[in-house]
TINULUM-350955 format. One record per residue: x, y, z of N, C-alpha, C in turn. Coordinates in pm, whole numbers, padded with zeros to 5 digits, always signed. Layout:
// TINULUM-350955
XYZXYZXYZ;...
END
This chain:
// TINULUM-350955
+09828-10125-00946+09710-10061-00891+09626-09999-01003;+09676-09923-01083+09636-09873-01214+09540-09992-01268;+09607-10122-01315+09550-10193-01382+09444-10234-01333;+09446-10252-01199+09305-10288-01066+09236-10204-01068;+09263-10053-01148+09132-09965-01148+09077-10011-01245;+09145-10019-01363+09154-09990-01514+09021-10124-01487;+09030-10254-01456+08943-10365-01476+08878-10342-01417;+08822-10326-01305+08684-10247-01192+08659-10158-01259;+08666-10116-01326+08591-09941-01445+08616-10055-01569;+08634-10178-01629+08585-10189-01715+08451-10319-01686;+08439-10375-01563+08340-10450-01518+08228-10396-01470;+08250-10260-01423+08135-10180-01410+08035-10156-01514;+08126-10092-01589+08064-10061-01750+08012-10169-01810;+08037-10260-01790+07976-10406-01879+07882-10427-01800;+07856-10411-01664+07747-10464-01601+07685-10341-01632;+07669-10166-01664+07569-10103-01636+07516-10101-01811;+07571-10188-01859+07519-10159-02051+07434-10309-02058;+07498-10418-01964+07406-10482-01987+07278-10450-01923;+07249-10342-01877+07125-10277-01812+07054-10322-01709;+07043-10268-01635+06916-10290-01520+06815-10292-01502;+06754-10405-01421+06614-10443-01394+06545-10272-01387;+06450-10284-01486+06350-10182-01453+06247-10189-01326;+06248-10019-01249+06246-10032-01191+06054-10076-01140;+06059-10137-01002+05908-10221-01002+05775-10107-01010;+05654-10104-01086+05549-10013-01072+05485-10064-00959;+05446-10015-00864+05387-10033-00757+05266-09958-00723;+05160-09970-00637+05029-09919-00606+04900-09968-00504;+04805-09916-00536+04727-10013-00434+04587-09952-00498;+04455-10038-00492+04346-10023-00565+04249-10140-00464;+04117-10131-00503+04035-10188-00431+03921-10277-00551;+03965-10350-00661+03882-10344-00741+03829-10474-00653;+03634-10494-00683+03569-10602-00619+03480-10647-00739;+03447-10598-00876+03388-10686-00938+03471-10745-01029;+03386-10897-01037+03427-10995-01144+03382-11022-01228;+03474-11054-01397+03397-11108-01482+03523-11186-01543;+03450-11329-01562+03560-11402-01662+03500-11498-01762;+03615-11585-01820+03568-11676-01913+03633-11782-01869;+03547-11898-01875+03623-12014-01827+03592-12115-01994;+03721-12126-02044+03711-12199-02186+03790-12413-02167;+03706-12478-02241+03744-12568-02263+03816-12628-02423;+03842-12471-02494+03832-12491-02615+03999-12541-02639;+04039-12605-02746+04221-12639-02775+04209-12535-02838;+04312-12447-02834+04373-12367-02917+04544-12429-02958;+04522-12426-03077+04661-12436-03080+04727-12310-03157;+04873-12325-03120+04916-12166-03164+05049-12228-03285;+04997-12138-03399+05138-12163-03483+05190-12098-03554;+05154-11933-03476+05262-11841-03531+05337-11761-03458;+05446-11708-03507+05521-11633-03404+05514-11475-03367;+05401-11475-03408+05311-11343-03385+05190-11362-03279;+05201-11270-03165+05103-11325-03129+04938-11299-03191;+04858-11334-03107+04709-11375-03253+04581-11373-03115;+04476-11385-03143+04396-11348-03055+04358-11521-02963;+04391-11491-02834+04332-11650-02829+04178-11673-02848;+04143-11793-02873+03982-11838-02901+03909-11821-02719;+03832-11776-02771+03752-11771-02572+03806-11689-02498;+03875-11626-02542+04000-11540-02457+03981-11362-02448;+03850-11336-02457+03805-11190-02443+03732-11205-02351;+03720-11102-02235+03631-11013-02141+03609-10887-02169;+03469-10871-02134+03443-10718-02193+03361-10682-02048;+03428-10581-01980+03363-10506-01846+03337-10381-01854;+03270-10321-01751+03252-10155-01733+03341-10139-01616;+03448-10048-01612+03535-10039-01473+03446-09907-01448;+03429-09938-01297+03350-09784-01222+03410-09716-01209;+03356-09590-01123+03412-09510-01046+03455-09385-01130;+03466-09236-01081+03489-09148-01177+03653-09101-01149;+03763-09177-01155+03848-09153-01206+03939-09288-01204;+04032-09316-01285+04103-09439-01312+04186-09517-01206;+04157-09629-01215+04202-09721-01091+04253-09851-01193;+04311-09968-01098+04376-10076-01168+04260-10181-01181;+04298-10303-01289+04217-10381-01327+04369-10498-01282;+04315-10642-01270+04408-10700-01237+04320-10823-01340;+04398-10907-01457+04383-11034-01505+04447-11146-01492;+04398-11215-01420+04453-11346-01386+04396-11426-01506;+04566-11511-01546+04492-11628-01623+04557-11737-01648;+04491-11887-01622+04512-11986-01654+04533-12065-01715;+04653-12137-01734+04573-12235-01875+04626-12446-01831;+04622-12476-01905+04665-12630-01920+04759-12654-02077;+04861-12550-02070+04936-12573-02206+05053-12659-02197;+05045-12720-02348+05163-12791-02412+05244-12753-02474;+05326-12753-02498+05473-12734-02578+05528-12809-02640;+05582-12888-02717+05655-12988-02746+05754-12956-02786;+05899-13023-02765+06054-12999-02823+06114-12860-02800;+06133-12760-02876+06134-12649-02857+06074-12552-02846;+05942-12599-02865+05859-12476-02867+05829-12412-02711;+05791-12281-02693+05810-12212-02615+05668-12104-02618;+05568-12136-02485+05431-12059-02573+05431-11928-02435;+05440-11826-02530+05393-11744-02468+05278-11637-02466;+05234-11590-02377+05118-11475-02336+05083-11371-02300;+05020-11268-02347+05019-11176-02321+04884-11140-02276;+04836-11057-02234+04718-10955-02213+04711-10836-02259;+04597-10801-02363+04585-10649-02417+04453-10596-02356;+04419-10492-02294+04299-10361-02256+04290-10322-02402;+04167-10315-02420+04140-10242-02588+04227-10231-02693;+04314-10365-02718+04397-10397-02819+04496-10264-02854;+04542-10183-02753+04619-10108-02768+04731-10090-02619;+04670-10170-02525+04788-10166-02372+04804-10285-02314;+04961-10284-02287+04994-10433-02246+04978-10442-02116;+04935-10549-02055+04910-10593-01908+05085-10584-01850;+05079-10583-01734+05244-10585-01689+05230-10696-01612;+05342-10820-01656+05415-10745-01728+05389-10781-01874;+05441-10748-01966+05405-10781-02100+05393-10855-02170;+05491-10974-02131+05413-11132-02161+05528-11193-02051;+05465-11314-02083+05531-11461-01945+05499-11581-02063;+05563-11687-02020+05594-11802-02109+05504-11909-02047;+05444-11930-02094+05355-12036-02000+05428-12248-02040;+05374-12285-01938+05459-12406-01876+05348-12549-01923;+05420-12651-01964+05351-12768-01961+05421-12903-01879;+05488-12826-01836+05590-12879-01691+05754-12924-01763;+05765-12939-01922+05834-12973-01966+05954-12848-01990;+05991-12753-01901+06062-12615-01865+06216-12630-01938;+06209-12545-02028+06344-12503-02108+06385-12387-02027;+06284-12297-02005+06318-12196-01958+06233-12135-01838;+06259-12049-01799+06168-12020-01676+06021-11969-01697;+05885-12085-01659+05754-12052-01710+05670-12072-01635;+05571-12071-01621+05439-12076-01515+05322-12111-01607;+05195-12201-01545+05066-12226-01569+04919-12100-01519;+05009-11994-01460+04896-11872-01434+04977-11787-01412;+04922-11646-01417+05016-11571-01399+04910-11428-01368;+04903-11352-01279+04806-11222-01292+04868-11102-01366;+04783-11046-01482+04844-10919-01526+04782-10793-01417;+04882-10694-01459+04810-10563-01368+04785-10488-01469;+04667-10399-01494+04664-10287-01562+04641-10135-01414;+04751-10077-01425+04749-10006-01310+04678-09874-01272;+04652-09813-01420+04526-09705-01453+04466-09688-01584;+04366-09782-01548+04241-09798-01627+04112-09674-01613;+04071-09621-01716+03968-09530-01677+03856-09567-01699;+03754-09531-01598+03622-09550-01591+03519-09594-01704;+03461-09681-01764+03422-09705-01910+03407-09817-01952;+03365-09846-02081+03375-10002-02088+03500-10047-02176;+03567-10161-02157+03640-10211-02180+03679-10365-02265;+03758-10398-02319+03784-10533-02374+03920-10577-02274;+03927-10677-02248+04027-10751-02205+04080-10878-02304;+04186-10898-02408+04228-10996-02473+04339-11085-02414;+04324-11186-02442+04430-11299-02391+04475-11333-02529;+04635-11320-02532+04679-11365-02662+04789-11433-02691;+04823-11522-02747+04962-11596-02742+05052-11597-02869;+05150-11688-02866+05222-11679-02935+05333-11820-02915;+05410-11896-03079+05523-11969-03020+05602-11925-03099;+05701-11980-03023+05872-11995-03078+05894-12034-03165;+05842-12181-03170+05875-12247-03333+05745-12299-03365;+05713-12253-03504+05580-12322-03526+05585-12452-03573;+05719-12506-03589+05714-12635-03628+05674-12744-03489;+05676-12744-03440+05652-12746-03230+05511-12712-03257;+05459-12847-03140+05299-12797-03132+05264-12728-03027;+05205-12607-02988+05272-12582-02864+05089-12538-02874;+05010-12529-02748+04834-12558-02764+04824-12492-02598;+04738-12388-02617+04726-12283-02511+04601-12404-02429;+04510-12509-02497+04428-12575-02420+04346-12520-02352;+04250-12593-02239+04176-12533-02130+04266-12443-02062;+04152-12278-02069+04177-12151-01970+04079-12120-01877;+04112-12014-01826+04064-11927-01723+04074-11795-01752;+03997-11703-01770+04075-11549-01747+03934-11466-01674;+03983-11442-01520+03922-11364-01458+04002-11205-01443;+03870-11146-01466+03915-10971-01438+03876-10940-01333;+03978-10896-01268+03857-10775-01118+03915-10645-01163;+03810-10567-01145+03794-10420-01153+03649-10343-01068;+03724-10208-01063+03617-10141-01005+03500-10110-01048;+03380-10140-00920+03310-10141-00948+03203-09973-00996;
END
């Protein structure tokens, strides 16, 4: 019986260090204006830093006199090849990450779990004008991995 504790107190502990899902930010906002960029440009990405994408800035005024959420949706048509692995992020004034903080985007050829759009949330944004960046990044730069035709629409308040 001892030993049946002894392993249930040591499987616990391994599951609470390998840590738990943080927990979900949740909210609710009403943003109704839009502004985006719709790009046909190739980007290709070949460092493992991410870097600014080409076409990949919005610049808005969010209304209203106190801070509400901005939501960026964005699209693309990317490739990957072999191992490479492209991922994306969203920055608000090159200093806050969209949530969640990046996602791996998909050219259907899936190593790992990825998607072709994905919406960021920024959940309190204050009233003002703003930059919105779309930015990527790969795994291996030896891999051509090409963010291609995007999309990135913002809604925020008006």
């Amino acid at each position: 019986m001892l030993r049946a504790l002894k392993v249930a107190f040591t499987i616990t502990a391994l599951l609470a260090v390998s840590g738990a899902q943080a927990a979900p930010v949740t909210g609710s906002c009403a943003p109704t204006k839009i502004r985006f960029v719709a790009s046909d440009d190739i980007f290709q990405i070949d460092s493992t830093n991410f870097a600014n994408a080409r076409e990949g800035t919005v610049k808005f005024t969010q209304g209203g006199t106190r801070a509400s959420c901005v939501i960026v949706s964005v699209s693309a048509q990317p490739v990957a090849f072999g191992s490479g692995v492209l991922t994306v992020r969203v920055m608000l004034d090159s200093t806050q990450l969209g949530l969640p903080a990046e996602v791996s985007f998909s050219d259907g050829n899936d190593v790992t779990n990825q998607v072709r759009s994905f919406d960021f949330i920024f959940p309190d944004v204050a009233p003002g004008a703003h930059t919105v960046r779309l930015q990527a990044k790969t795994s291996d730069p030896a891999q051509f991995t090409d963010l291609n035709r995007h999309n990135i629409i913002v809604q925020y308040a008006p």
